[in-house]
N, C-alpha and C positions, 0 to 999 in steps of 0.2 A: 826232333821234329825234322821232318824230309823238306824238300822244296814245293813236294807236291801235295802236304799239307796244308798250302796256306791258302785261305780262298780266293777264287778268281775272278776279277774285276767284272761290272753287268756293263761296264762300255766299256769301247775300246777310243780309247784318248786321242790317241796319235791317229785313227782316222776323222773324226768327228771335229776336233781342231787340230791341226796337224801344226799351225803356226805358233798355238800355246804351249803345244807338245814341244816344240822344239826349242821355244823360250826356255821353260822347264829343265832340258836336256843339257844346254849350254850352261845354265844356274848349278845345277849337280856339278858338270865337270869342274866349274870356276869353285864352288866350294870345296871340292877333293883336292883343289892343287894350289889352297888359301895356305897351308901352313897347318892346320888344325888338327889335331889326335882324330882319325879317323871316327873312332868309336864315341866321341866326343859328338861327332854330326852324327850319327848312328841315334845318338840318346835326343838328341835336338829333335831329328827324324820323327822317332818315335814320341816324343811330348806334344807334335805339332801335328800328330795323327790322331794324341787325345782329345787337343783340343778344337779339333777339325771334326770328331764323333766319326773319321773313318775306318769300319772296321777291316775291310782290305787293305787299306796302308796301314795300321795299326801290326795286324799279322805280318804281313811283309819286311816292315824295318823292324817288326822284334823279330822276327827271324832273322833278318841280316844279322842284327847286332849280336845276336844268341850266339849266332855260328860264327861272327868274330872273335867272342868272347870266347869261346870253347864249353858253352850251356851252360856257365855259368850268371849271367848277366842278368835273363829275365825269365819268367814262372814259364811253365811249362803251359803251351795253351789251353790246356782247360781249368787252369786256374785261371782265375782274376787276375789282372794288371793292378795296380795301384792307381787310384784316380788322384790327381792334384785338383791344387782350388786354383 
C-alpha cells in the first residue's frame, strides 16, 4: 500500500483549530521521545482509531505501522481490520 492510498481527511485540522492541532503535535513528539518501542504507539495509534470509528486515522496509522513493520503487521486494506470489544 502506497502513501497515496490512504484516504484523505474532509477537514483540515490544523486550520480550523490550529491551537488543538498543535496541542496534538506536541503530545505526538512527547510520546515519540517517552522511551516506548515505536511500533508499540503505532498499535496504541491504531486501536484508538478503532475505537474513535475513524476511518482516515484508522488507514493512516495502519499504514504507518505496516510500513514500520515491513507489511507484515496489518491486513492489507481491503481486508477487514479486526474489531476489539
Amino acid at each position: 500500500m502506497s502513501r497515496s492510498d490512504v484516504i484523505q481527511p474532509r477537514l483540515e485540522y490544523k486550520q480550523i483549530a490550529p491551537e488543538g492541532y498543535e496541542a496534538l503535535s506536541r503530545l505526538e513528539v512527547y510520546t515519540r521521545r517517552c522511551g516506548l518501542e515505536p511500533s508499540l504507539l503505532d498499535v496504541v495509534e491504531v486501536r484508538a482509531s478503532q475505537i474513535n470509528g475513524c476511518a482516515y486515522c484508522l488507514d493512516l496509522h495502519t499504514w504507518v505501522l505496516n510500513t514500520r513493520m515491513g507489511g507484515r503487521a496489518c491486513n492489507r486494506r481491503n481486508e477487514p481490520r479486526p474489531r476489539w470489544s
